[in-house]
PLY file of the C-alpha trace (Angstrom):
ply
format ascii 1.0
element vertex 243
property float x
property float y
property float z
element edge 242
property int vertex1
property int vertex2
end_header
32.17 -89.09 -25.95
36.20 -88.86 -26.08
36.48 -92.04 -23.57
34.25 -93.84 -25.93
36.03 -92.22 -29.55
39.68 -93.73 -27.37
38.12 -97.34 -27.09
36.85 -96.98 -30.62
40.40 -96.37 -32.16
42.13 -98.77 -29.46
39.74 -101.42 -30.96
40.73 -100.33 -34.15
43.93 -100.74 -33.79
44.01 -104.11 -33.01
41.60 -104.96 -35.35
44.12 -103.57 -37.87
47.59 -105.06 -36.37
45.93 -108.76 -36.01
44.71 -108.58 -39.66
48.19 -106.99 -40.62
50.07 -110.05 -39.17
47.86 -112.48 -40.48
48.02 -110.99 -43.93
51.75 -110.90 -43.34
52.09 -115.17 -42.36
49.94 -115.87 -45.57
52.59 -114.30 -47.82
55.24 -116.12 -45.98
53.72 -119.41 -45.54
53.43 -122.41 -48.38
50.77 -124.05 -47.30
52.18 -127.25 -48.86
55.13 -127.48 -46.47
55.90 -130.09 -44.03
57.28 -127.94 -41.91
54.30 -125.77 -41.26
51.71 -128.35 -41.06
51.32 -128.64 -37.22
50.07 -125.65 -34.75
53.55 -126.61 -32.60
55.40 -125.09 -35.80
53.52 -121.93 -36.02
54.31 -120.82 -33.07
58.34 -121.05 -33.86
56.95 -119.04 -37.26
55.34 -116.08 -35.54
57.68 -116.16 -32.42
60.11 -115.10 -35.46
58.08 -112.75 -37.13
57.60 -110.81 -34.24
61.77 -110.31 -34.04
61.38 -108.91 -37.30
58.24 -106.52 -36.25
60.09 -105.44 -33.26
63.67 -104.72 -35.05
65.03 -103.46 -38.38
67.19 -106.04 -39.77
69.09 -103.60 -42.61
70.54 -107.07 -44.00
71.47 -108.78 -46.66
71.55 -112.30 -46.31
73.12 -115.50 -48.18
71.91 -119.04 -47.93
74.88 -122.23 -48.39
72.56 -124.83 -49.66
73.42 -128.33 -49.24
73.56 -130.69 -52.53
74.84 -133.89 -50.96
73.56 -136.71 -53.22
73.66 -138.82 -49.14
69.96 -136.72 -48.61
66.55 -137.92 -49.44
64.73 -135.99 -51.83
62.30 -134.94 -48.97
64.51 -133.59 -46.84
66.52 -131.76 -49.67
62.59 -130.09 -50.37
62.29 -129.46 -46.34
65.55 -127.71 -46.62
64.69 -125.10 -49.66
61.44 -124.67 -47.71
63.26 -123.96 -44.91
65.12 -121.18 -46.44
62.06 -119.62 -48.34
60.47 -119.75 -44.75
63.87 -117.30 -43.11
63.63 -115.20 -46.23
60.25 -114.40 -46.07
60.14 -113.61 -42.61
63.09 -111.73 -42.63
61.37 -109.91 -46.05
59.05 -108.47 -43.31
61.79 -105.51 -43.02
61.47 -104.20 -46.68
64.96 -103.29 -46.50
66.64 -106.77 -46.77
68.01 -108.43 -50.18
68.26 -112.26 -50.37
70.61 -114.78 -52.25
70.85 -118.28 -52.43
73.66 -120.76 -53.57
73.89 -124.60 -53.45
77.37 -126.77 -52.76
78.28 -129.61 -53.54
81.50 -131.02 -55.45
81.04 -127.67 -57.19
78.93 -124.34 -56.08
75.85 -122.87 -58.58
74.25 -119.74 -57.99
70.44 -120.22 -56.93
69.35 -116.51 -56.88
71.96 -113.46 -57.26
71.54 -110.87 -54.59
67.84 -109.19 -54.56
64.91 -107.60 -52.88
62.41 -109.18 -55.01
61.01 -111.87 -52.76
58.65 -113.39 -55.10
61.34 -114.24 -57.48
63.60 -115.39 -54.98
61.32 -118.03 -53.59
60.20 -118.81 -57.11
64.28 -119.85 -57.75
64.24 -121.25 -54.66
61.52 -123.52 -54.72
62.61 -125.06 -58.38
66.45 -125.81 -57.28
67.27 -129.03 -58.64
69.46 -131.09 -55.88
72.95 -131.87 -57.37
73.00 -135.16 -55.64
76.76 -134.79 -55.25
78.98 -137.96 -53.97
81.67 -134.89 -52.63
80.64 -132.12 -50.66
82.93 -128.46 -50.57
81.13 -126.69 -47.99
83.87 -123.94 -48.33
82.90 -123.31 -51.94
79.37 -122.37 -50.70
80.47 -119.92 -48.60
82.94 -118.22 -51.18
79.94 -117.97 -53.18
77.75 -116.63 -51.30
80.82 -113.83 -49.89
80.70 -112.93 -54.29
77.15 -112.80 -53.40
77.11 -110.31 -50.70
80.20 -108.07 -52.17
77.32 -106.28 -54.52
75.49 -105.13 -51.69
76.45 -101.65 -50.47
74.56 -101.16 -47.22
73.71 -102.89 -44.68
75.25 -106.21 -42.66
76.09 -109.01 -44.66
74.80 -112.80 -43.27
75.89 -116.25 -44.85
73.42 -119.09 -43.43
75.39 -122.43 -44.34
72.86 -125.32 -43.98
74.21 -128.68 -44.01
73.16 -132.48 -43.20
75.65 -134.83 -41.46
74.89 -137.55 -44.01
77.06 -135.57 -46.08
80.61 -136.56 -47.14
82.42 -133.36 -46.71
85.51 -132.81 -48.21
88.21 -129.82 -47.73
90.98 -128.89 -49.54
94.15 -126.91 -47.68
94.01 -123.20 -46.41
93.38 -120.70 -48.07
90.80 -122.59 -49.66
89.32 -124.80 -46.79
86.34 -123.74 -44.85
88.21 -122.35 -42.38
90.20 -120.24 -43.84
87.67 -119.43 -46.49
84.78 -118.11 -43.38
87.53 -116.29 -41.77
88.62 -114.06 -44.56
85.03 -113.11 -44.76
84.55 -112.41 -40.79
87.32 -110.05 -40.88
84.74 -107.85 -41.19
82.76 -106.92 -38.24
79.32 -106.12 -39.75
79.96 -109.73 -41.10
78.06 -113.10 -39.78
77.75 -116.65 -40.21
75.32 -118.94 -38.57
75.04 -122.90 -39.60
71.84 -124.82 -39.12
73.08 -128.46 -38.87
71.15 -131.33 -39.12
71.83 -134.73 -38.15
75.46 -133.88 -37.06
77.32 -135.85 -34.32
80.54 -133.51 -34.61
79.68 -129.72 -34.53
83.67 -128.53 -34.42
83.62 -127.80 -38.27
80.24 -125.80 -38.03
81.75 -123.47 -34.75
85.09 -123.49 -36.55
83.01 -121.84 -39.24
80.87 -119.64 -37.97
83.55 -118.38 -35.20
81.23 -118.75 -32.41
79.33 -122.07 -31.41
76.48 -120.16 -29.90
75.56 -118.98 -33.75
75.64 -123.04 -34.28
72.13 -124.51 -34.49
72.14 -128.72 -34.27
68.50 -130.06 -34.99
68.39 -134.11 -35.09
66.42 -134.31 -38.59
64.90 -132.12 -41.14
61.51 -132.28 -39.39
62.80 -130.46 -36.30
64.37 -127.27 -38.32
61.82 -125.34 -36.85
62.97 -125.51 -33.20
66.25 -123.32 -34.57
63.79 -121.04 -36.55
63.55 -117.88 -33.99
67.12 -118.02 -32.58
68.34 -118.04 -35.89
65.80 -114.99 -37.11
67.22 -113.45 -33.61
70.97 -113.80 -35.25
70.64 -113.26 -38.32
68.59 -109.44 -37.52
71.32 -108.87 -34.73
73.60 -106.29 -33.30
75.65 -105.90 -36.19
72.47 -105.62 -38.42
70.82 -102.97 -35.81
73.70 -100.68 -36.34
74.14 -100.02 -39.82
0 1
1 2
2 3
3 4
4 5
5 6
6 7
7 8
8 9
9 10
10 11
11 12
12 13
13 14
14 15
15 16
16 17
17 18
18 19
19 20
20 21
21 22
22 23
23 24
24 25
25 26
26 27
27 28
28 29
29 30
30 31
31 32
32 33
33 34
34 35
35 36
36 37
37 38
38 39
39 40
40 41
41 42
42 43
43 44
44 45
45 46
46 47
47 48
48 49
49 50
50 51
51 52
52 53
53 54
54 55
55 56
56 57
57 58
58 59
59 60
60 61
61 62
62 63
63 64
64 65
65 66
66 67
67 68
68 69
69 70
70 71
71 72
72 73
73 74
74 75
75 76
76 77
77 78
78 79
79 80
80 81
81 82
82 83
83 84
84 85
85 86
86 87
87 88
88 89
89 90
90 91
91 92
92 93
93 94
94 95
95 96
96 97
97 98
98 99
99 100
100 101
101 102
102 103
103 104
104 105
105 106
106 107
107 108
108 109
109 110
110 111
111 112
112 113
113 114
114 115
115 116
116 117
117 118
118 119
119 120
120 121
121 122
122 123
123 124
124 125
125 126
126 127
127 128
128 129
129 130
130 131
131 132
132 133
133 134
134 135
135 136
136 137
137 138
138 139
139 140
140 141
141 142
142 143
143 144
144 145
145 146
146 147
147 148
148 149
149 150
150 151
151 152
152 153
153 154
154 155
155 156
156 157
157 158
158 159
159 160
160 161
161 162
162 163
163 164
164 165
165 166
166 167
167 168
168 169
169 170
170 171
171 172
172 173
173 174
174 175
175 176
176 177
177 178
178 179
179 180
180 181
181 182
182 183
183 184
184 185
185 186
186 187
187 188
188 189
189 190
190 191
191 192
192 193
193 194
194 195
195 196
196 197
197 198
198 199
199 200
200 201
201 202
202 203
203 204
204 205
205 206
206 207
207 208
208 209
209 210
210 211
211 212
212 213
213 214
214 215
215 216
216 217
217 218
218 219
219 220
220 221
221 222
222 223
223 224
224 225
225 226
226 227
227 228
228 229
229 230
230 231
231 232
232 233
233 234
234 235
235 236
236 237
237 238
238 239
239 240
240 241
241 242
């Protein structure tokens, strides 16, 4: 009777945790998305749901969004997708807030700092693209540090996500990218990773996120998947574990 009571609740247990993650990739998922249409793409989505299951993340997180008027329109929609994909997977861990910010010749605020998911992607999904000719990458990521100064726990992430179609331009320290990240990575529960797409020259995206091995180069918009779980992996990392 207790060997067969064990099997019931081992069954039951599974039965539970399958439904549980299933539950969980419906809330995350638009099913209109490009980028989760194939079966090859789910598996990058659940291999980085499962970092999440496994770890706390404790973080509050920042996306740079590119505006570069040198994108298509689809690929601008792959990117915000992209984003709403990270945030709701890293949204697994109650604990996280979210903001969003898109650059351009000038930077806008998409969503301030929050832990409401639902409105986040709702801000996320209606971004209008600025369709700039001039692209400040560095004012993206002062925003998003103005961002991340309101949150009082926890380590603080900037994603920047940028396309190599786009004409970036820099003014001189202390306002070029540069100068800009490092003021922020002065402190050590700070991060940056860059998702680059399309780029033949990474040295600006390493220069900016300190370390090239928090770089992730994808060869279109179609592909941002393949980045999805090593970026979940940074993002919820050491510095995030410890706080």
């Amino acid at each position: 009777m207790a060997l067969r009571m064990i099997f019931f609740f081992i069954a039951f247990v599974r039965l539970t945790s399958a439904f549980s993650y299933q539950t969980a990739l419906r809330s995350v998922l638009d099913p209109n998305s490009l980028l989760t249409k194939s079966e090859e793409n789910m598996k990058f989505v659940k291999a980085a749901m499962d970092v999440v299951r496994k770890k706390k993340c404790n973080l509050n997180i920042c996306f740079a969004v590119d505006g570069s008027g040198y994108m298509h329109g689809k690929d601008f929609k792959m990117q915000l997708d992209f984003i709403n994909l990270v945030a709701g997977i890293v949204s697994l861990d109650p604990t996280s807030r979210y903001a969003a910010v898109q650059y351009g010749r000038r930077s806008s605020v998409i969503s301030r700092l929050t832990r409401d998911t639902k409105s986040f992607l709702l801000n996320v999904k209606g971004t209008v693209q600025q369709c700039s000719s001039r692209t400040f990458v560095a004012r993206g990521i002062s925003r998003c540090a103005r961002q991340l100064r309101r949150a009082k726990r926890g380590a603080k992430k900037i994603v920047v996500l940028g396309d190599g179609r786009s004409r970036f331009q820099t003014y001189g320290p202390p306002r070029d990218p540069v100068s800009v990240s490092q003021a922020f990575l002065s402190d050590p529960s700070h991060g940056i990773c860059a998702v680059g797409v399309n780029f033949r020259d990474t040295s600006m995206l390493e220069q900016i996120t300190g370390d090239a091995s928090k770089v992730f180069m994808v060869s279109d918009w179609e592909s941002v998947l393949d980045a999805l779980d090593a970026l979940v992996v940074q993002v919820c990392g050491a510095e995030s574990a410890a706080l």
